[in-house]
C-alpha positions in Angstrom: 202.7 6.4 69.2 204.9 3.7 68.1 205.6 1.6 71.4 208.5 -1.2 71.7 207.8 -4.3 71.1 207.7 -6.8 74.2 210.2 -9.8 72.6 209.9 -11.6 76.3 206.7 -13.7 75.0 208.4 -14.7 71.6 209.4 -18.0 71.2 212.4 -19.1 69.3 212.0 -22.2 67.6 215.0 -23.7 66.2 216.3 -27.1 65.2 219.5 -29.1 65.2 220.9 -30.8 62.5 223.9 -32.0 60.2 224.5 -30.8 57.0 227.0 -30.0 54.1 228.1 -26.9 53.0 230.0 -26.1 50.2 231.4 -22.1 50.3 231.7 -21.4 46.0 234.0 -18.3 45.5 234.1 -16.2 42.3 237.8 -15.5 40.9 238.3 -12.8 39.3 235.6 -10.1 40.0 237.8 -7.7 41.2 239.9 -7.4 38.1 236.1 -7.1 36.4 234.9 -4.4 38.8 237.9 -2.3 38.2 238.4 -2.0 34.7 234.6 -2.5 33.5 232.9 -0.5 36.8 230.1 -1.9 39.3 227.6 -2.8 36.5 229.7 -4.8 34.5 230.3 -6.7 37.7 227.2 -7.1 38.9 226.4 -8.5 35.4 229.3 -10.7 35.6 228.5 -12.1 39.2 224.6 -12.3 38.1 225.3 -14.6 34.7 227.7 -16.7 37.3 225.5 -17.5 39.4 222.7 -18.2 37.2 224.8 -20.7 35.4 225.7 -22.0 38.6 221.9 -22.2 39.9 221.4 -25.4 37.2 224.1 -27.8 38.9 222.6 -26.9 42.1 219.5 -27.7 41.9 220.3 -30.8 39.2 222.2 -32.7 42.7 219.5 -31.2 44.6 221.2 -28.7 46.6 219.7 -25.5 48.3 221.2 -22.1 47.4 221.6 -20.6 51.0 222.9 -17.3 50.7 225.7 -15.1 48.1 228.0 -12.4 49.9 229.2 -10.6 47.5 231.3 -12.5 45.1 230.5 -15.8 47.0 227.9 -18.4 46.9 227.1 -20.8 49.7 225.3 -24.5 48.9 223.5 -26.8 51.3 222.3 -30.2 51.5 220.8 -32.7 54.4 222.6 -35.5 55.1 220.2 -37.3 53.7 220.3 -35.2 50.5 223.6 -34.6 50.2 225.0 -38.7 51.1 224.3 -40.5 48.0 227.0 -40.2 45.0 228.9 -37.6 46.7 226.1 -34.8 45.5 228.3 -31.8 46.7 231.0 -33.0 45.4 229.5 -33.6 42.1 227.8 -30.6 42.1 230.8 -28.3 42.7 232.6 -30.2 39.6 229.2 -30.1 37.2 229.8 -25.8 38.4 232.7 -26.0 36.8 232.1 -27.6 33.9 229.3 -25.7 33.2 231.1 -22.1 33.4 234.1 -23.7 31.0 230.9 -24.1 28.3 230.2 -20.5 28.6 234.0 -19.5 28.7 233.7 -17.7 25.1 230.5 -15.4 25.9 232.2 -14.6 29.6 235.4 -13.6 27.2 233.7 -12.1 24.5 231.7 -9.6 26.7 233.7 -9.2 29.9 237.2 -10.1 29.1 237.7 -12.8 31.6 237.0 -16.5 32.1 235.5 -17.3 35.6 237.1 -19.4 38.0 236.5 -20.7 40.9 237.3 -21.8 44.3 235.2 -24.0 46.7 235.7 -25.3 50.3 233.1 -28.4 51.7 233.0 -29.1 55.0 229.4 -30.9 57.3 228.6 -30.8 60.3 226.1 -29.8 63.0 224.3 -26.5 63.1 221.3 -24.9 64.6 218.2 -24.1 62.0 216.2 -21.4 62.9 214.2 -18.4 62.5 215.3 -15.1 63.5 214.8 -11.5 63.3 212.0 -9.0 64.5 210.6 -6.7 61.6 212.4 -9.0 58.6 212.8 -12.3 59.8 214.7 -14.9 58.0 215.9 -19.0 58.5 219.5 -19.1 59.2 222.0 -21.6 59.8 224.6 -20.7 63.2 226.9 -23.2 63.9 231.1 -24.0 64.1 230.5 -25.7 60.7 229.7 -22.6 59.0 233.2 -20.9 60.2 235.1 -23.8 59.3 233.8 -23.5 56.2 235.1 -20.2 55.5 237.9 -20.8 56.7 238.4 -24.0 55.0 238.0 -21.8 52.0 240.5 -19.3 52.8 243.2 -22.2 52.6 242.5 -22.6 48.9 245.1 -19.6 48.7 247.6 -20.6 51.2 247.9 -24.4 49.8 247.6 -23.7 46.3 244.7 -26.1 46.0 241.4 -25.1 44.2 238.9 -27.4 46.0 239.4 -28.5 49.3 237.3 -31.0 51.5 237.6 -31.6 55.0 237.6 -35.4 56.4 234.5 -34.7 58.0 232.7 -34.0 55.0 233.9 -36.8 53.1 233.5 -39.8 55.4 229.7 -38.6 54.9 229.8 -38.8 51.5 229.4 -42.0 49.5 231.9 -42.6 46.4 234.0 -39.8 48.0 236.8 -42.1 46.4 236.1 -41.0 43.2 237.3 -37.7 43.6 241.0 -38.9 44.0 241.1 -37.0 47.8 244.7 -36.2 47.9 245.6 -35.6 51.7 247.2 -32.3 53.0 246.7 -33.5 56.5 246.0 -31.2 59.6 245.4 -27.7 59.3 245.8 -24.9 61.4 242.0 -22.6 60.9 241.9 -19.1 62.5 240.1 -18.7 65.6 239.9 -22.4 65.8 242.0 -24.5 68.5 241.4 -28.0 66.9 243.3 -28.4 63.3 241.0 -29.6 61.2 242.3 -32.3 58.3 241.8 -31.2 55.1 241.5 -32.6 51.4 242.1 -31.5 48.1 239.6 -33.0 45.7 239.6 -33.6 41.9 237.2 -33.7 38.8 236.8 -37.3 38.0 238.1 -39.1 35.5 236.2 -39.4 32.1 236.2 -43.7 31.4 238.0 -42.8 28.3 240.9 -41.0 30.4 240.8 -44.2 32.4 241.1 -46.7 29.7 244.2 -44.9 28.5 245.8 -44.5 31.4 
């Protein structure tokens, strides 16, 4: 006889703390999915996000989750602070999938691209679940983020950043925030100020300009 489980004696134990997230979506998979089928996606998604896994870990960021054609980063304050790690990681992402550009055209067709949204803030840290259990991360931060992400379409801008984010960052500066001010989120009351951010300038670039 199987009996229900009494969850009144559980305890919950959770934590609360800031953090970065950086929400990484995939461009492009659709188009992939429907003229090469689910496989060939899969594939396409799998060698993405492999790719991706080196820059991560190089600025010492912690692969949270992917949904479906999207990866989502984190980092401690602590972790994420010094030389603007998610910022540089998202930009060392990038650079990395432009070396691979010929294989991604040779055998799917398509060169990915992609579009990321960083926001921090405070969430809760805990475990949860009864017969799989896993550490999550619930928090306003998290819809923000997604949100913040979903602008990348409406503004036209690749990589956005919100203000909270970057006044926690040190050497934000060097990724030339260009400010789209306040923006209305979904579900939100408070507009949240918003950034678009850009890949650094090579010192050569600089001395010629």
């Amino acid at each position: 006889e199987i009996r229900p489980r009494d969850w009144s004696s559980d305890v919950c134990s959770s934590d609360l703390e800031e953090r970065f997230f950086l929400f990484v979506d995939v461009v492009g998979s659709t188009p992939v999915a429907e003229r090469l089928g689910p496989q060939a996606v899969h594939r396409y998604l799998d060698r993405v996000f492999r790719i991706a896994s080196d820059p991560v870990d190089a600025h010492y960021g912690e692969i949270y989750q992917y949904v479906g054609d999207e990866m989502v980063v984190t980092w401690t304050l602590a972790e994420g602070r010094p030389a603007a790690r998610p910022l540089a990681c998202l930009f060392a992402i990038e650079a990395a999938l432009a070396e691979r550009a010929p294989d991604f055209e040779r055998e799917f067709g398509t060169v990915p691209k992609i579009r990321a949204a960083l926001h921090a803030g405070e969430v809760v840290a805990g475990e949860i679940g009864g017969s799989r259990r896993a550490i999550v991360f619930h928090g306003d931060v998290m819809n923000t983020t997604s949100r913040i992400e979903n602008l990348t379409r409406t503004l036209g801008r690749n990589h956005l950043a919100s203000a909270e984010a970057l006044e926690r960052l040190e050497d934000a500066a060097r990724y030339a925030p260009e400010d789209l001010g306040p923006q209305s989120l979904r579900g939100r009351e408070a507009p949240v100020r918003v950034y678009a951010v850009h890949a650094p300038q090579t010192d050569a670039v600089r001395e010629r300009n």
